[in-house]
Chimera marker file (.cmm) of the C-alpha trace (Angstrom):
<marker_set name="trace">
<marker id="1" x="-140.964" y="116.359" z="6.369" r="1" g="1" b="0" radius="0.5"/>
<marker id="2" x="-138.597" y="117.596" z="4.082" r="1" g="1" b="0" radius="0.5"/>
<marker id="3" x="-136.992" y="121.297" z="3.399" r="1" g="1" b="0" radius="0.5"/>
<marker id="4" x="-138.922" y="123.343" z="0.993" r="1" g="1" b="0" radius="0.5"/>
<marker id="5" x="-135.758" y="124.994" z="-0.282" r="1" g="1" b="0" radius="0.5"/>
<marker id="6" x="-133.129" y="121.571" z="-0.804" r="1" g="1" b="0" radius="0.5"/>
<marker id="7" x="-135.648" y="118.761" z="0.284" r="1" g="1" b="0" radius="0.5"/>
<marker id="8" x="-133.177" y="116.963" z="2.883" r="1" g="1" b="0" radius="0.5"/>
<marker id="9" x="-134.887" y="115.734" z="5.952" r="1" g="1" b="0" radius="0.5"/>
<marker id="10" x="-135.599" y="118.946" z="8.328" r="1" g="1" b="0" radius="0.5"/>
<marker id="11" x="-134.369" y="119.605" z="11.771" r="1" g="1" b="0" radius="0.5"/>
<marker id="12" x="-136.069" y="120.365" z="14.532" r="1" g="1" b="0" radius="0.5"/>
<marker id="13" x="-133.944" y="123.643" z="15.342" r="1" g="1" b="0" radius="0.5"/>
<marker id="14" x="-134.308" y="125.005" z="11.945" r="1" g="1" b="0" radius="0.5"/>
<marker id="15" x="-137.904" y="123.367" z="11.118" r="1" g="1" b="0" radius="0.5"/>
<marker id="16" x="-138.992" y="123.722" z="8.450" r="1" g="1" b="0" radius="0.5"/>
<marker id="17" x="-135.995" y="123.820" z="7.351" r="1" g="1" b="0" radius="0.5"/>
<marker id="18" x="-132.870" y="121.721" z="7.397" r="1" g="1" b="0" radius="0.5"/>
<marker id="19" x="-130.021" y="124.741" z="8.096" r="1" g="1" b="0" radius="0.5"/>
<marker id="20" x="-129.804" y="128.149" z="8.996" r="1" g="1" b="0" radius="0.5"/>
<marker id="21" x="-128.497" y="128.539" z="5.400" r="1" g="1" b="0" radius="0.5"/>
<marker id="22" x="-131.883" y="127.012" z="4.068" r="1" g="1" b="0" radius="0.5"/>
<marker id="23" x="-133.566" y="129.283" z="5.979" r="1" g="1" b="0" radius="0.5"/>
<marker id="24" x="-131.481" y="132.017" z="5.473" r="1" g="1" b="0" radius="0.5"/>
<marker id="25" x="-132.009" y="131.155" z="1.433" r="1" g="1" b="0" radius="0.5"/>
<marker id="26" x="-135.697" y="131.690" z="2.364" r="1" g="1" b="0" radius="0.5"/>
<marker id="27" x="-136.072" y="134.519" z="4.451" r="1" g="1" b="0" radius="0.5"/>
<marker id="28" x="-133.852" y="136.445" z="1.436" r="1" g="1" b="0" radius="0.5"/>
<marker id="29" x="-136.430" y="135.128" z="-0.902" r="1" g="1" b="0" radius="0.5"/>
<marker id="30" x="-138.893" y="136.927" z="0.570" r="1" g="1" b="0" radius="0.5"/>
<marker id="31" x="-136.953" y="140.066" z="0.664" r="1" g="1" b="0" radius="0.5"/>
<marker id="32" x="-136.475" y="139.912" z="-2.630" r="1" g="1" b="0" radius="0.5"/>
<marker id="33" x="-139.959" y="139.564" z="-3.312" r="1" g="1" b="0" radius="0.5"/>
<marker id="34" x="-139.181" y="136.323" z="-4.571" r="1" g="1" b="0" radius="0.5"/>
<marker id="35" x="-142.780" y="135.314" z="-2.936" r="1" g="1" b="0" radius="0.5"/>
<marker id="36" x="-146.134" y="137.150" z="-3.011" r="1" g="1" b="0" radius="0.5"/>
<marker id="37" x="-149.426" y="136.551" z="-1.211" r="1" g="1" b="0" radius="0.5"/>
<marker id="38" x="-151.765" y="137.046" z="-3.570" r="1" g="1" b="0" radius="0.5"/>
<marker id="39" x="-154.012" y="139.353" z="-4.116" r="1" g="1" b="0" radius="0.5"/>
<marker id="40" x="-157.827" y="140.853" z="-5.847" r="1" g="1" b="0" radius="0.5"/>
<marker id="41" x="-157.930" y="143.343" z="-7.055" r="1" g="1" b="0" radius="0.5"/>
<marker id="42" x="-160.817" y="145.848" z="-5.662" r="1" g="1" b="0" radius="0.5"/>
<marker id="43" x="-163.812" y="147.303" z="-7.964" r="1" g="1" b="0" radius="0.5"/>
<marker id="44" x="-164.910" y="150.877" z="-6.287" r="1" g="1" b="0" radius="0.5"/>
<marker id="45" x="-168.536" y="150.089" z="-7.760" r="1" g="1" b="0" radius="0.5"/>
<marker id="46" x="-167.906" y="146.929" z="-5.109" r="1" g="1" b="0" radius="0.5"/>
<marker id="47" x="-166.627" y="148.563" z="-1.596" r="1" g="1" b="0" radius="0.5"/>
<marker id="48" x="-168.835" y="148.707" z="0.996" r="1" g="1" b="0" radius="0.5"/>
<marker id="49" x="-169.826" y="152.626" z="2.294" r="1" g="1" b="0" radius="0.5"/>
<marker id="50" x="-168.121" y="153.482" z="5.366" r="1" g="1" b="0" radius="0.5"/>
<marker id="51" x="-169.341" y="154.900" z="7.744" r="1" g="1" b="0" radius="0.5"/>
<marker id="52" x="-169.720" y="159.082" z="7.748" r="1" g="1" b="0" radius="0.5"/>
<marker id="53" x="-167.375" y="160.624" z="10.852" r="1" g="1" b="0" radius="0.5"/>
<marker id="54" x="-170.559" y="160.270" z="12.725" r="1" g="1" b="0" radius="0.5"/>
<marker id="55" x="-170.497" y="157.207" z="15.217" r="1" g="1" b="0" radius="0.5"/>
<marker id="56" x="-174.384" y="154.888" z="13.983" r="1" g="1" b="0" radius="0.5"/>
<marker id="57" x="-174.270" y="153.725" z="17.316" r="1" g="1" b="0" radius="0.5"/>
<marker id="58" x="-174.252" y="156.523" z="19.423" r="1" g="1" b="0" radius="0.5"/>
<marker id="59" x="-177.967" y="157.035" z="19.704" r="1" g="1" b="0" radius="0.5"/>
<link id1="1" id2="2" r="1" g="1" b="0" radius="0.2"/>
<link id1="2" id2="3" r="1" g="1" b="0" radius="0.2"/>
<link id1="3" id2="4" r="1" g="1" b="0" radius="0.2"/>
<link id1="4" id2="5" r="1" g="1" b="0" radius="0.2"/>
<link id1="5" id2="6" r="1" g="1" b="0" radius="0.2"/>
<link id1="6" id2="7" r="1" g="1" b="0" radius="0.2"/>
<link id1="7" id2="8" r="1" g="1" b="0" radius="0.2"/>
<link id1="8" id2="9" r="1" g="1" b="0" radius="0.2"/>
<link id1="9" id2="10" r="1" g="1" b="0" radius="0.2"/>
<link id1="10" id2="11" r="1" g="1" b="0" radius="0.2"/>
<link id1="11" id2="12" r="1" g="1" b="0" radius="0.2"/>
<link id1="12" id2="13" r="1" g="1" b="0" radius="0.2"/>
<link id1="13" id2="14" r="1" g="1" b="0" radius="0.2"/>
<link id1="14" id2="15" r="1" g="1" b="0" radius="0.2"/>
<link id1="15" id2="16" r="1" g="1" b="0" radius="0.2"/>
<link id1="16" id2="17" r="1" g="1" b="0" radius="0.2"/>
<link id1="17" id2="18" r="1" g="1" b="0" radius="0.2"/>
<link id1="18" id2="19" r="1" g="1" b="0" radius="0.2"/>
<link id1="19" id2="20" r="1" g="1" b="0" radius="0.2"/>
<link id1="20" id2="21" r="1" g="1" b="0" radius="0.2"/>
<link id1="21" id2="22" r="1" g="1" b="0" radius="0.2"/>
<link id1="22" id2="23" r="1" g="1" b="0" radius="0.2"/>
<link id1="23" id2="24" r="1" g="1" b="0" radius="0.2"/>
<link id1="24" id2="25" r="1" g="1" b="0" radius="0.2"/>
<link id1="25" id2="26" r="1" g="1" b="0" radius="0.2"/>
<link id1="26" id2="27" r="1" g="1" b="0" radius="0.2"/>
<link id1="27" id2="28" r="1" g="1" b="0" radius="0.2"/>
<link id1="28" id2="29" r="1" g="1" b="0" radius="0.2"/>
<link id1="29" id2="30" r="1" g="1" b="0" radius="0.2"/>
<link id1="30" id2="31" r="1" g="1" b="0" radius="0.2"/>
<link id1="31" id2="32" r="1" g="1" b="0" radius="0.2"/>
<link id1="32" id2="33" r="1" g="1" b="0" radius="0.2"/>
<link id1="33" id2="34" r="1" g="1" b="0" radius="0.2"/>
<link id1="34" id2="35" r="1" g="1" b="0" radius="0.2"/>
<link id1="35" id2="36" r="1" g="1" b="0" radius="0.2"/>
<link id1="36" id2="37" r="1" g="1" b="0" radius="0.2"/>
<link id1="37" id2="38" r="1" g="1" b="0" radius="0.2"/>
<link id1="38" id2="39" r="1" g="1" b="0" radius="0.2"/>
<link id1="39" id2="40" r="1" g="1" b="0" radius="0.2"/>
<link id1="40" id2="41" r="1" g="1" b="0" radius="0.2"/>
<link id1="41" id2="42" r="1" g="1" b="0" radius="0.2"/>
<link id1="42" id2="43" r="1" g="1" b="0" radius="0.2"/>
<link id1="43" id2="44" r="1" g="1" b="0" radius="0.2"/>
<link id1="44" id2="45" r="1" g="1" b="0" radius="0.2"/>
<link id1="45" id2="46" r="1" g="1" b="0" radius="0.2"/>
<link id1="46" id2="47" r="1" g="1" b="0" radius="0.2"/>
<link id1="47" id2="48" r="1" g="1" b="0" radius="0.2"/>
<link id1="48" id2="49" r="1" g="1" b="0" radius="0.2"/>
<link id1="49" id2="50" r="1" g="1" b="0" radius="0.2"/>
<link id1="50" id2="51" r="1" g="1" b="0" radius="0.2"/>
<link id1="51" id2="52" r="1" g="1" b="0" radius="0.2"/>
<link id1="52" id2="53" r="1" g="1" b="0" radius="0.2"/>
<link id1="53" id2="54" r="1" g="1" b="0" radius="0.2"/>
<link id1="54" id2="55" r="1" g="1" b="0" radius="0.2"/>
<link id1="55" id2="56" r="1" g="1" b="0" radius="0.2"/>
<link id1="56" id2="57" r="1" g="1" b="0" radius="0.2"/>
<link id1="57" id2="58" r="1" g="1" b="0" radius="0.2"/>
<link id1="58" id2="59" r="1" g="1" b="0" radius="0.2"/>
</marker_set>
């Protein structure tokens, strides 16, 4: 397996990484908003009704 951020072999201490640097580089990269998880967007006409304050399964 190799580091996603310089591709030299990993180790086990840092995995998946190869350094604290590497994964320093990475975790900054996400606090940058360097990554994203993607996404849909949502149609109203789409979402499910929820339920009224009233509880459906209290009888």
């Amino acid at each position: 397996m190799t580091c996603p951020i310089c591709q030299k072999p990993t180790d086990p201490a840092f995995r998946p990484f190869c350094s604290a640097r590497c994964a320093d580089i990475d975790l900054g990269r996400w606090f940058n908003e360097d990554y994203a998880i993607p996404a849909r967007e949502e149609d109203p006409d789409e979402t499910p009704d929820l339920p009224t304050s009233e509880n459906p399964r209290k009888g």
